[in-house]
C-alpha positions, 0 to 999 in steps of 0.5 A, a space after each residue: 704481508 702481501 699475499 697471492 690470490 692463487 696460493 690463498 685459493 689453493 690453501 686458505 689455512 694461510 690466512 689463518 697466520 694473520 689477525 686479520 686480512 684486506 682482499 681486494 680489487 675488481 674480482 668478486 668471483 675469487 672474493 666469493 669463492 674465498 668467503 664460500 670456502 672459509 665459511 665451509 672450513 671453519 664450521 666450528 666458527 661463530 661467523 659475524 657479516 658486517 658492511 661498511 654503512 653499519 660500522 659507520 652507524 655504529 663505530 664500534 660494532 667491530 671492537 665490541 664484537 673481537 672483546 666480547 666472547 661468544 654465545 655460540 663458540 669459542 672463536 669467531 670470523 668477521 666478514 667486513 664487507 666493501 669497505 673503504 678508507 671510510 672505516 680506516 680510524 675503526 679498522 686500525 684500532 681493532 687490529 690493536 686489539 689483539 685476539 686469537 680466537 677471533 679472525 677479520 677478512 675484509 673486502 673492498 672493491 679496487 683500492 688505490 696506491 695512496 688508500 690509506 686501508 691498503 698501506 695499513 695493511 701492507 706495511 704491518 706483517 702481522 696483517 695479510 693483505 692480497 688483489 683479486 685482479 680479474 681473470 683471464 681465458 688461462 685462469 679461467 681455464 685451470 678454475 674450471 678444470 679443478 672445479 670438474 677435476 673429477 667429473 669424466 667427459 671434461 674435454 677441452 670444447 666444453 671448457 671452451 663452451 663454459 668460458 666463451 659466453 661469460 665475458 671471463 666473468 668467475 660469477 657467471 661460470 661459477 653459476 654455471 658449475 653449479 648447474 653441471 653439478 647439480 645435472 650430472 650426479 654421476 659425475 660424467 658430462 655428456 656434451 649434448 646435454 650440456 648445451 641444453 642446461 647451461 645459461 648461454 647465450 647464443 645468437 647464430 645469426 650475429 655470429 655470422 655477422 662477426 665472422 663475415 665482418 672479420 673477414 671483410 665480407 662487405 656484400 655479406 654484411 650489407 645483406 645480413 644487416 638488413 636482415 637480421 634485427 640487432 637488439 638493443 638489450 642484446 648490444 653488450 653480449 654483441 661487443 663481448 661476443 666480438 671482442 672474445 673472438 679480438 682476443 683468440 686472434 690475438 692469441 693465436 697470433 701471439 703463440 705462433 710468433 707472428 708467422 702465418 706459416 704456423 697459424 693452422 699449427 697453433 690454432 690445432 694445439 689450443 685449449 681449451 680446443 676450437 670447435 672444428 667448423 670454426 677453425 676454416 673461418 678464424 684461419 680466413 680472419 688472421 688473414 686480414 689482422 695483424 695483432 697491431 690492427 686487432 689491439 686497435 679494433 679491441 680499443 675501438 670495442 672498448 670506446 663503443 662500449 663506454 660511450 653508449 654506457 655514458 650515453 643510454 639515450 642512444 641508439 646502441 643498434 645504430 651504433 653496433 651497426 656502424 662499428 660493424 660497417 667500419 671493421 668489415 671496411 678496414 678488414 676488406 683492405 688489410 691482407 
């Protein structure tokens, strides 16, 4: 039976209708979550982890384990991690095995149309089986508020503040939800404060660099390029930081049905909210990009990334710095 991640996220007792469940795909932040939250809510469970190298040096840990009853309680939970078609023959002969008291999830990172796993599990209804795709800036956005739902403060600038810096990572914030409530006992965010504790990253200068290239501020940026020392261990947050801003251009572009007359209108109504000294710059910037040229730069981002991840002998400085050269260039041209 294929599931929904967000109707599981929203109530897990769903599971509790199948023998067993496949939770896969490249989201290990919804992955995570599920497991904190059974582990919580079935307390009364003995709860057995098992990964993929272990079953295949012992093949028949799983079955032994659903047959043989427990020392500590009447039912248990197996935790199978990243698992694959390797395990397939000890996968399909436990889901034989039909025991009540005992519950299996297992997880696997992105599994293929033709996985023989995935086609077990999605043709036989008495299994479950659901993808964790990878979050998006709305997704985001509801995760945290129902995180902080009843935290007072909560605006839509500390959202936006959370989720900027996390290139739309569910682990990096969920760390960082950890921390706001672990600060803020009582339960009320002071907005101050909150910069101070959380783990962001910010670098002022290179966000001058990235609203001057959007611009296409061609005198800028050959002076803030001499300047300021790009650092190579810093290279990957300077291509998420750029391609965050792609996507809220992208964003307001979308929403205002692409008519400039109505940019500044979107771009007051967003949430999470823009912080107000940013709003003058990103309405300069969607005066020089269509959504069609930002696609093409969010393509160019992506390709920089991948070749200096292919390629870690190269200069990723050099290269942010020809990548910047050249979207200040086409910026200056476009109207």
């Amino acid at each position: 039976m294929i599931l929904k991640s967000y109707i599981v996220e929203e109530n897990l007792e769903v599971l509790d209708n199948y023998q067993a469940t496949l939770i896969y795909g490249e989201n290990d932040g919804i992955k995570d979550d599920i497991k904190q939250e059974v582990s919580i809510q079935k307390k009364d469970f003995e709860i057995l982890n098992f990964f993929e190298e272990e079953i295949l040096r012992n093949k028949n840990i799983i079955y032994q384990n659903i047959i043989n009853e427990s020392l500590f309680s009447d039912k248990k939970i197996i935790f199978i991690h990243e698992a694959s078609d390797k395990i397939f023959d000890q996968i399909s002969e436990c889901l034989k095995k039909e025991n009540n008291s005992v519950k299996i999830l297992i997880f696997s990172g992105i599994l293929e149309k033709r996985s023989k796993l995935r086609s077990l599990f999605e043709k036989n209804k008495n299994v479950a089986i659901f993808p964790c795709y990878k979050d998006n800036e709305r997704t985001l956005i509801n995760y945290v508020n129902n995180q902080l739902k009843e935290f007072k403060g909560l605006s839509g600038e500390i959202i936006n503040l959370i989720i900027s810096n996390s290139n739309l990572d569910r682990k990096i914030i969920k760390n960082e939800l950890i921390k706001i409530k672990t600060f803020f006992l009582t339960k009320k965010i002071n907005k101050e404060q909150i910069v101070e504790i959380l783990n962001i990253k910010s670098d002022t200068s290179f966000d001058e660099i990235r609203d001057n290239a959007l611009k296409g501020e061609k005198i800028k940026i050959n002076k803030l390029l001499c300047e300021i020392e790009l650092l190579n261990e810093d290279t990957f947050f300077y291509l998420n930081n750029l391609n965050y801003r792609v996507m809220k251009l992208q964003e307001i572009i979308k929403i205002s049905g692409n008519n400039k007359n109505k940019y500044e209108e979107t771009l007051n109504g967003l949430k999470p909210a823009i912080f107000w000294k940013d709003k003058p710059v990103i309405i300069q910037q969607l005066k020089k990009w269509s959504y069609e040229t930002l696609t093409q730069l969010a393509t160019k981002i992506g390709e920089t990334e991948l070749l200096m991840k292919k390629n870690s002998y190269l200069r990723k400085d050099i290269i942010i710095k020809d990548l910047i050269i050249n979207l200040t260039n086409k910026a200056s041209i476009y109207s």
